[in-house]
C-alpha angles and dihedrals in degrees: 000000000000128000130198120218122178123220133178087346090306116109120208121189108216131197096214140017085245097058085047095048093050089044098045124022118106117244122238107252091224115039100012098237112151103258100234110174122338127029144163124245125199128175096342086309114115121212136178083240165318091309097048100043080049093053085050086054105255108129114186104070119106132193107234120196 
């Protein structure tokens, strides 16, 4: 099965969730990691969450469970 899925006004068609994920999730400015799901954004910088917004030196941001 394929699946469209639209980003920054491009649509791709992938084969699986995983091919989707590697072509289109957002990095962590900080430690890399392929944003899936929730982040945190800052200032226009976008994180994979609190700790590493902290380390980048935005303070403000909490996890929340």
């Amino acid at each position: 099965m394929e699946v469209p899925l639209s980003s920054k006004r491009r649509v791709h068609v992938f084969d699986c969730f995983a091919c989707a994920i590697h072509r289109t999730a957002p990095l962590c400015e900080h430690c890399r990691v392929q944003i899936i799901g929730q982040g945190v954004e800052a200032d226009g910088h976008l994180h994979c969450g609190a700790h590493c917004s902290r380390a980048e030196g935005r303070p403000g941001i909490i996890d929340k469970a």
